[in-house]
N, C-alpha and C positions, 0 to 999 in steps of 0.2 A: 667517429662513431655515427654522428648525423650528420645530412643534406645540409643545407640551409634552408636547399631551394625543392620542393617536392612536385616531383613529374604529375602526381594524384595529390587531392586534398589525403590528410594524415587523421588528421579528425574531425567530429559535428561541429562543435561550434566553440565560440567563445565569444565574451565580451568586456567592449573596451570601455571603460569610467574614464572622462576628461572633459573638464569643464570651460576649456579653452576652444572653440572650435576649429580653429588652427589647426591644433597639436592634435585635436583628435584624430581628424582627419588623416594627416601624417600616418599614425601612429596605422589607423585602420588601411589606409597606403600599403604603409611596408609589409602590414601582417597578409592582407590581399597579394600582396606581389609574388609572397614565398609559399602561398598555394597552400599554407596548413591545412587551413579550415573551411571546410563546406559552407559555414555561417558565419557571418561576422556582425553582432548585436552592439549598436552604439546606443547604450545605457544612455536615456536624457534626462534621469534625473540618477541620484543617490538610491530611491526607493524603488525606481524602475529598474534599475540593479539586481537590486535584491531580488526584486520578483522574478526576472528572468534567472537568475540563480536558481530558486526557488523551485524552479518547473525540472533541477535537476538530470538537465540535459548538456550541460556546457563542461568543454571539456578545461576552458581556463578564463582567467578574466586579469586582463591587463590593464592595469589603474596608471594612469598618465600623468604628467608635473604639473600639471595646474591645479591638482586636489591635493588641498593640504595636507600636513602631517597627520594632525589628529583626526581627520574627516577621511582619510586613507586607514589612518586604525580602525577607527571604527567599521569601516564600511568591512574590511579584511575580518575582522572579529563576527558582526554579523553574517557576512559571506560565508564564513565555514559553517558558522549554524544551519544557515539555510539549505545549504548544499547537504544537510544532515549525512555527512559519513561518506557522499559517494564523491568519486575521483576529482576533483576541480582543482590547478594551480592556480596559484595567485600570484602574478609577478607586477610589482611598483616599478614605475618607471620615475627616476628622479633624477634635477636640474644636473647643477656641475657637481665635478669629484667633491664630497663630499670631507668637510675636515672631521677632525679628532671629534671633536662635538659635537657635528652632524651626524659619526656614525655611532654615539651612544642614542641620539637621538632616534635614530632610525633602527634600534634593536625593538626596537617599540614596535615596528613593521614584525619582526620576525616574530615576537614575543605572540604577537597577536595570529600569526598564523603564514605568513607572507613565505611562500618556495623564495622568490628571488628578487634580488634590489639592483636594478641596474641603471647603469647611468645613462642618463639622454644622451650624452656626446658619441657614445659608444657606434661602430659600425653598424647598418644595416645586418650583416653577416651576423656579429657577436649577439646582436637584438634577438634575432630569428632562434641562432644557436640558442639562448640560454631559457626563452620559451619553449622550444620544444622536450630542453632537458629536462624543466623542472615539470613538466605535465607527462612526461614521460616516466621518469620518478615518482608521481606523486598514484602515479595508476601501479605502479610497483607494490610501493611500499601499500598501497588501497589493497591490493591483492592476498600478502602478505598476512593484514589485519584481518581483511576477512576468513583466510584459513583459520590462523589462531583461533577466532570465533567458533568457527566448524567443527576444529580438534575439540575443544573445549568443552562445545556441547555433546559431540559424537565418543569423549573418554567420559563424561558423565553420563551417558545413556550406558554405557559399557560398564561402567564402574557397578551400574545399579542393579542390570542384566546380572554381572558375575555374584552379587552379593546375597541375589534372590533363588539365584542357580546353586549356589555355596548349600543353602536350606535343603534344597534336593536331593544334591548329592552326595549329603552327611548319610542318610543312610546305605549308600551303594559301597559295594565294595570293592576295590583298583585291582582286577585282574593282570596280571604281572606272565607277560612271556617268558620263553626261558632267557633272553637276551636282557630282561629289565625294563622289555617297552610294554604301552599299553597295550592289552589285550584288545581283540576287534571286538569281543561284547561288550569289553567297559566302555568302549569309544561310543557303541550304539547306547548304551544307558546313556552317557552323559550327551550325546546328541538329543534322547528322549527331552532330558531335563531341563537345556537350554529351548529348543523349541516349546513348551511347556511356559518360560519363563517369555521369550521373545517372540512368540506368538508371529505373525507377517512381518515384523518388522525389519528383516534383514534378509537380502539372499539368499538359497540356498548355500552359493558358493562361498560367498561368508561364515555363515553358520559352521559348513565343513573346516573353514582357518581356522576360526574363535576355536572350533569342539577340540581342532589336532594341538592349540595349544595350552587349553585347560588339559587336555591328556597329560603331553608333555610338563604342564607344571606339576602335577600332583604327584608322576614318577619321578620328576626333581625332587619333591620334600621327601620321599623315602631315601633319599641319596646325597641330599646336601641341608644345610639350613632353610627354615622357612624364608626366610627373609631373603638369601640368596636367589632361591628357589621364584620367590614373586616380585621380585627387581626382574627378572628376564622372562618373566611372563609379560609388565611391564615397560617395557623395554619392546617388545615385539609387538603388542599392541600398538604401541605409537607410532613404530614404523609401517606396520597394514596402513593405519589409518589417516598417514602423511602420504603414504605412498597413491591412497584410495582421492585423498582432497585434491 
């Protein structure tokens, strides 16, 4: 599924935590060799870290074996604050295989927010692979949250829209074709009504979906249950409005 080795850099930046200058080195080596990153930030302290997190432009931050257990939690725990909400992997890089009691010890990585724990002995190759994975994941699942967010507040504007448009169009009466569907004036009343209620805030082209399925629900309650009737109204909303995010 991925390179190892990227013909272009892949993304802005990231940065490396290690307090060994060794290993850090190394470490900014191999991540330079495989052309990920446009930038490559050797954090010299713990707080210079942070800050560079902080300016919310890194796409990952690879913490090295020379920083300890809890001094890698922590920094992972304040790392994701910093980064408040937007896309950043965090992958620990640690000493040998780790035993039975090393890997309870090191859920404490995960707990805290850590994409991926891998081990220093590991390939060049497998290093590369498992940073690009978990930054490439973590922009996924970033994308994801933020629609939810989107839906959430775009079904609450909606919810509010139809409940104040409801008021309107209590006194209108569902002109009924001879087939069952909406008549074209009841369509224009309750177009009147939601524009009335929604005022600039949505498309035309919008307004035209939302109106043809307030139509559609209201000749569903003449014909079925309320309740069936507004589950597929429902229903169809969420799909505009997933298909729109």
């Amino acid at each position: 599924m991925y390179s190892a080795l990227a013909q272009f850099p892949v993304y802005q930046k990231t940065v490396v935590l290690d307090s060994s200058f060794g290993s850090r080195k190394q470490l900014v080596k191999e991540l330079r060799g495989a052309n990920l990153f446009m930038h490559i930030v050797e954090a010299q302290s713990f707080r210079h870290g942070l800050a560079v997190l902080a300016e919310r432009t890194a796409d990952a931050c690879v913490i090295g074996t020379s920083v300890a257990l809890e001094k890698a939690v922590d920094f992972v725990r304040l790392g994701r604050t910093a980064v408040g909400g937007e896309a950043c992997a965090f992958i620990a890089v640690v000493g040998a295989e780790p035993s039975e009691a090393d890997r309870e010890r090191l859920q404490r990585l995960y707990d805290a927010g850590v994409h991926r724990v891998v081990d220093a002995g590991c390939t060049k190759r497998h290093l590369i692979k498992e940073v690009l994975s978990a930054v490439h994941e973590d922009y996924v699942a970033s994308e994801k949250q933020r629609n939810r967010g989107l839906l959430a507040s775009n079904l609450d504007a909606v919810s509010k829209a139809l409940a104040s448009a409801a008021q309107h169009l209590a006194t209108l009466e569902l002109g009924l074709g001879s087939g069952g569907e909406a008549a074209l004036d009841s369509k224009e009343h309750i177009f009147k009504a939601l524009q009335l209620v929604l005022g600039e805030r949505m498309p035309e082209a919008e307004d035209r979906i939302l109106v043809q399925y307030i139509a559609d629900w209201l000749v569903a309650r003449t014909t079925q249950s309320d309740r069936g009737a507004t589950e597929e109204l429902r229903r169809r909303l969420l799909t505009t409005i997933l298909t729109v995010s």
